[in-house]
C-alpha positions as CSV (number, residue, x, y, z in Angstrom):
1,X,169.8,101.4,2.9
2,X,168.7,98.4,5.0
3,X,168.8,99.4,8.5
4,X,170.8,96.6,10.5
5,X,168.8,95.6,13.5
6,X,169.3,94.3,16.9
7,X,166.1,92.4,18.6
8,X,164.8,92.5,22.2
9,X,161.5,90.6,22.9
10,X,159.6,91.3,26.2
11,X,156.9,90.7,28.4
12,X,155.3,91.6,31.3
13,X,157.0,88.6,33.3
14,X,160.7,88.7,32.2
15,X,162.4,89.6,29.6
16,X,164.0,87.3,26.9
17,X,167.4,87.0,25.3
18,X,168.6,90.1,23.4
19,X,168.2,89.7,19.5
20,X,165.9,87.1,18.0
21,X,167.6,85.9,15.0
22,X,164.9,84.6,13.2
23,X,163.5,88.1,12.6
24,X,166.6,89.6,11.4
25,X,168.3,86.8,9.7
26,X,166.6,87.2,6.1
27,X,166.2,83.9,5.8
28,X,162.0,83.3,5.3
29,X,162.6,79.2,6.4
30,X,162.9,80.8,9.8
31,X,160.2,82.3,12.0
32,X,159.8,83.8,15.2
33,X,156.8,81.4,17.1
34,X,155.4,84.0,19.6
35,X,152.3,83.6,22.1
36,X,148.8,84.0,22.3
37,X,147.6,87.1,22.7
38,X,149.2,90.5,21.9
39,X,153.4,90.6,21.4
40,X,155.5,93.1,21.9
41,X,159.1,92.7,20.1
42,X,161.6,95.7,20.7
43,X,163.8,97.0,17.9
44,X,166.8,98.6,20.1
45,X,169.8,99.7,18.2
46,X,169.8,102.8,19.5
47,X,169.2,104.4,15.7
48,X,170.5,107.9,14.3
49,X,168.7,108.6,11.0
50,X,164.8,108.5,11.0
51,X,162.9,104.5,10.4
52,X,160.9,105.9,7.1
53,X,159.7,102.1,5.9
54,X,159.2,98.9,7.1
55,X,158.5,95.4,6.0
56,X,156.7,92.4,7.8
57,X,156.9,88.9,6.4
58,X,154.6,86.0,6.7
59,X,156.1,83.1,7.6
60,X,155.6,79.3,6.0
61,X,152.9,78.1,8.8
62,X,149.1,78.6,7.7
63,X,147.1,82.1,7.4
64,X,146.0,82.0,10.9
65,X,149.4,82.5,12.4
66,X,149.8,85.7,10.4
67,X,148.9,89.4,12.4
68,X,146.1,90.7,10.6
69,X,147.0,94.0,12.0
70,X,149.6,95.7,13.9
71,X,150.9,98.8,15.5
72,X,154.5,100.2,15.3
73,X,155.8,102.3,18.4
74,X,158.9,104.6,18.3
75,X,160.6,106.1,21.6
76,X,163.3,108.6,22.7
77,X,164.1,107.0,25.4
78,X,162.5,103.5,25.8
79,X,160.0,104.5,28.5
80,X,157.7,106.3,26.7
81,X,156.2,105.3,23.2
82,X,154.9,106.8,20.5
83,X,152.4,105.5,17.3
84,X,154.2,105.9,14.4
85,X,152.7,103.5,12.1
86,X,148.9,101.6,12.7
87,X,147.9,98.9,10.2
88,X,144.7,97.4,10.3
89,X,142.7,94.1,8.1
90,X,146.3,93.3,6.7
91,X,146.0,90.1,4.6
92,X,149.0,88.4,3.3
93,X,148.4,87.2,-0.3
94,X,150.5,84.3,0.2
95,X,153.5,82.4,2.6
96,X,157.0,84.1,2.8
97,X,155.3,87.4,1.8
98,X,156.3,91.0,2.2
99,X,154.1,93.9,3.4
100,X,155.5,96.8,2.9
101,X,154.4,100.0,5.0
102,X,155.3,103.8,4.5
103,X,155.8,105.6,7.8
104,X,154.1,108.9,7.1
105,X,155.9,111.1,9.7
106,X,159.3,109.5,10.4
107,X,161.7,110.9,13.2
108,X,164.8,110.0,15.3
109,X,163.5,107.6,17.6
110,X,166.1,105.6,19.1
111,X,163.9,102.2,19.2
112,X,161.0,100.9,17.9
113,X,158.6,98.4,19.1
114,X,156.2,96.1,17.2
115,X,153.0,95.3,18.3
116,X,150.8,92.2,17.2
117,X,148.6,89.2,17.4
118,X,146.7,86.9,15.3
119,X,142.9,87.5,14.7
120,X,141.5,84.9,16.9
121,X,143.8,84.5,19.8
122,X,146.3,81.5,17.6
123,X,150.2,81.9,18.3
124,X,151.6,84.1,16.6
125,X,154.5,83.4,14.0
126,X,156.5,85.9,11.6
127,X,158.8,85.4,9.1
128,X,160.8,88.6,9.4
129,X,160.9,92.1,10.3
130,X,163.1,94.7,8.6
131,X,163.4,98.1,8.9
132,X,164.5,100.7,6.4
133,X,166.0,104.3,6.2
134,X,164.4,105.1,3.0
135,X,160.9,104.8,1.8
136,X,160.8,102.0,-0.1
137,X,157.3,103.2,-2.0
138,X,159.0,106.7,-3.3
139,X,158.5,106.7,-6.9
140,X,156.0,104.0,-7.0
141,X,152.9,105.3,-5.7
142,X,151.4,105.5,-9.1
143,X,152.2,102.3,-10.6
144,X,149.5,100.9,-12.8
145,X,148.8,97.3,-11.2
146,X,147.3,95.0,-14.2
147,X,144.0,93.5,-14.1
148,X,144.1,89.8,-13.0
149,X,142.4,87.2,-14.8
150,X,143.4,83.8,-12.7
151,X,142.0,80.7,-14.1
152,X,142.8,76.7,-13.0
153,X,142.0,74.6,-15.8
154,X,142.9,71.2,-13.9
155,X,142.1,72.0,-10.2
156,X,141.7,67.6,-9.6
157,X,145.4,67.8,-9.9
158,X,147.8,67.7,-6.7
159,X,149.9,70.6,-8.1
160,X,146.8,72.9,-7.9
161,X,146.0,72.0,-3.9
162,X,149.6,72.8,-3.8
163,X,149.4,76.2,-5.3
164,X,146.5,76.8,-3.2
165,X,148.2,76.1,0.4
166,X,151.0,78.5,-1.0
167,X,149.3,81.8,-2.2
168,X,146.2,82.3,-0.6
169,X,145.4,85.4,-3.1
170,X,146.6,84.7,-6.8
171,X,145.5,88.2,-7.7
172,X,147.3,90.0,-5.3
173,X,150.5,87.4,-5.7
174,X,150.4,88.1,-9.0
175,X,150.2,92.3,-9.1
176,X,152.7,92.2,-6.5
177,X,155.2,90.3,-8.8
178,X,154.0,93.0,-11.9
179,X,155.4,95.8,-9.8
180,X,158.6,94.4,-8.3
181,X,159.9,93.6,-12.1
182,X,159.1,96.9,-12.9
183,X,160.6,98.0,-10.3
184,X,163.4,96.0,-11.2
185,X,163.6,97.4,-14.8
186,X,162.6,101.3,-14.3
187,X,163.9,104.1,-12.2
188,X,160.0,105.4,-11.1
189,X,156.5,104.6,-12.3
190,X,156.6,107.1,-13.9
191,X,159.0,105.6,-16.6
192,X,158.4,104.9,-19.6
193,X,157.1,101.3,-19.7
194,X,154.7,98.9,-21.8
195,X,151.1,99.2,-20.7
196,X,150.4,96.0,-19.3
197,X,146.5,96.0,-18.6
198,X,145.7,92.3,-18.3
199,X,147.6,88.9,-17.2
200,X,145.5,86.1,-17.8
201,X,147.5,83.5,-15.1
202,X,146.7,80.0,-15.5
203,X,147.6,76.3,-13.3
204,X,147.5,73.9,-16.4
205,X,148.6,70.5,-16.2
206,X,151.1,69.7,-18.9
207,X,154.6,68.5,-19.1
208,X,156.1,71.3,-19.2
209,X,157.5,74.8,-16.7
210,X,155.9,77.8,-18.0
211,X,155.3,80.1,-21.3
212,X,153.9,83.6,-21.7
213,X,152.0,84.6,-24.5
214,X,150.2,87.5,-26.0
215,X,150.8,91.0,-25.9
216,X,151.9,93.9,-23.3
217,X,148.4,95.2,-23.0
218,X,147.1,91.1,-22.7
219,X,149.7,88.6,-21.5
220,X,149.1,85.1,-20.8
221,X,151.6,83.0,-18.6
222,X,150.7,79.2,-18.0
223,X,151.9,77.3,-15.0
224,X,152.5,73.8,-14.8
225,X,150.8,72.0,-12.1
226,X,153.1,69.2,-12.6
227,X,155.9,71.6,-12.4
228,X,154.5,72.8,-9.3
229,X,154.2,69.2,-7.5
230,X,157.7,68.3,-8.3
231,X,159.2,71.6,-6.7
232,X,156.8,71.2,-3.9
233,X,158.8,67.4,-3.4
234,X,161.5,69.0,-1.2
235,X,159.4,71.9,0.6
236,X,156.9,74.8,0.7
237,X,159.6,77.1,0.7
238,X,161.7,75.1,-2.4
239,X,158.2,75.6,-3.9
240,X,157.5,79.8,-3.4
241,X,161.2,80.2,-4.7
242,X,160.6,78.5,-8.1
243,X,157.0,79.9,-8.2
244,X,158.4,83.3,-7.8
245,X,161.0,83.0,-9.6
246,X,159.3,81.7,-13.3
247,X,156.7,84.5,-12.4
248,X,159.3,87.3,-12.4
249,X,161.1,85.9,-15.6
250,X,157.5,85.4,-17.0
251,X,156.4,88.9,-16.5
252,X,159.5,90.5,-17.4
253,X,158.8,89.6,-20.8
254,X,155.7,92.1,-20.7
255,X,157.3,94.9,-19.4
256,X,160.5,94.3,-21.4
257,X,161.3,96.3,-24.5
258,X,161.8,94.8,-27.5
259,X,165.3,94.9,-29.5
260,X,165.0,96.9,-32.9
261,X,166.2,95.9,-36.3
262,X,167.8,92.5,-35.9
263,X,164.8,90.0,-36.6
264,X,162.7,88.9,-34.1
265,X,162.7,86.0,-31.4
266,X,162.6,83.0,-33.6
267,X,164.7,84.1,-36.5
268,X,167.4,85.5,-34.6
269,X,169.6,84.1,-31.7
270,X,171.0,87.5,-30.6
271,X,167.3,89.0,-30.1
272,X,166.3,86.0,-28.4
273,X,169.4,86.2,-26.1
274,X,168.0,89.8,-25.4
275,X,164.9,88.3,-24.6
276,X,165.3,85.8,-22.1
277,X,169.2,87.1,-20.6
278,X,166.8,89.9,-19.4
279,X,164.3,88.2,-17.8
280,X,166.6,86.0,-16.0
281,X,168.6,88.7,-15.1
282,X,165.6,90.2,-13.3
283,X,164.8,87.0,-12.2
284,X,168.4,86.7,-10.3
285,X,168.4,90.6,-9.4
286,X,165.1,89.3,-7.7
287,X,166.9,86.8,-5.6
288,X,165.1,83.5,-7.0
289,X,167.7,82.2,-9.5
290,X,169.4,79.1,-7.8
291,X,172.8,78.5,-10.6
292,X,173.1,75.3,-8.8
293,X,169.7,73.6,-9.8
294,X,168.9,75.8,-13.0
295,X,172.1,76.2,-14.7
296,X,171.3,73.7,-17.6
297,X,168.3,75.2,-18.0
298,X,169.5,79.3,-17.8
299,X,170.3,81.2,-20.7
300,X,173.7,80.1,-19.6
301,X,172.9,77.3,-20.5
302,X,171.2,77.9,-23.6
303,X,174.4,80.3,-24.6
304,X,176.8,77.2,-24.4
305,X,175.0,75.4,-27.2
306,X,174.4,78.8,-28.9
307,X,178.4,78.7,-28.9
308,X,178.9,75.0,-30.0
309,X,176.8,76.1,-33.1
């Protein structure tokens, strides 16, 4: 269960206003600017159940903004502090991204304080901060990340200097994605589940969104640099929403199971409403469907001219 959190930044000169809703407000378009040097921001909601996980979000400003490590701090009584959780050469694989961080020994601290600063001595700026009651990698600990073959076959093209000031680490972007549909469709990783070894990921410039290919074990997705440029018209962040969004639908079609005994995805409209209702679904479960820009082009969509026919 999310833990809902009240903010108190401080400093050794005074402190500021109690809760800073850009940490706390789930919305990755806002960020908390900080200073130079090390911050200290102060979770105080005065908690009664145990802080067992934790996640830190980079926010839309470039790389060098981001903490590359950090140090959570629990206390009884907000005078005297306690390491609960160290992390150190953290890189976020991309903007608006989630680490996510196990606390190892959790107990009923009343407050929490973060600690962090940028590498070399930039302003520090965070997307968000959000603390949970539950550990949030139970169950997953084992999951089988896929090997990552990342390839740009038109780099010349704006879309790929796009793509490139969004997600700093393809491969990483991209495992990330694999798990969080998986986690998405299965209970544990230790689920049953189609053993996806290898995505080959590729920036193409065609007319065109994106198509998977292949098999479980070797999936190809393609991503349209053109595609990319025309989401990027309206922002970064419009951008990372469609990019994550066609890469969970994408990759929920090699994790998905296929239906049995009705034909397959071109001869039959039911399997193929199987087929891509699921990945949407994940897709919206996901939080990156937007009804009121894709509807026309959701299975929705799709299942109104399905109908007419």
């Amino acid at each position: 269960m999310l833990i809902s959190i009240s903010l108190l930044l401080c400093s050794c000169q005074a402190k500021l206003p109690v809760n800073v809703p850009e940490l706390s407000d789930g919305n990755p378009t806002t960020c908390f600017v900080g200073t130079e040097g090390v911050n200290k921001v102060i979770f105080d909601e005065q908690y009664t159940v145990p802080i067992q996980s934790y996640k830190i979000y980079s926010s839309g400003e470039t790389p060098v903004h981001d903490p590359p490590a950090w140090t959570l701090k629990g206390s009884y009584d907000g005078k005297n502090w306690v390491v609960v959780d160290e992390r150190k050469d953290q890189t976020f694989c991309s903007r608006y991204q989630e680490i996510l961080c196990s606390i190892t020994k959790p107990s009923n601290y009343k407050q929490y304080m973060l600690e962090a600063a940028t590498a070399v001595g930039d302003t520090l700026v965070l997307g968000d901060v959000v603390l949970f009651d539950e550990n949030l990698n139970a169950g997953w600990e084992d999951f089988k990340y896929p090997e990552i073959d990342y390839e740009v076959i038109d780099p010349e093209t704006k879309g790929a200097a796009i793509y490139e000031d969004l997600v700093q680490n393809p491969d990483e972007y991209i495992r990330y994605h694999a798990r969080k549909v998986a986690e998405i469709l299965f209970y544990s990783a230790k689920d049953t589940m189609n053993d996806v070894q290898k995505v080959h990921y590729t920036l193409k410039d065609y007319d065109g969104v994106s198509a998977k290919s292949g098999n479980p074990a070797n999936t190809s997705i393609v991503y349209s640099t053109q595609h990319i440029e025309k989401s990027a018209n309206e922002s970064l962040y419009k951008l990372d929403f469609e990019t994550r969004g066609v890469l969970f639908h994408e990759l929920v079609h090699a994790y998905q199971f296929e239906p049995k005994g009705i034909g397959s995805y071109s001869t039959n409209k039911t399997f193929w409403a199987c087929i891509e209702g699921l990945a949407d679904a994940v897709r919206a479960q996901a939080g990156y469907f937007d009804m009121s820009t894709r509807y026309a082009a959701s299975l929705l969509g799709h299942g109104k001219q399905l109908i007419k026919e």
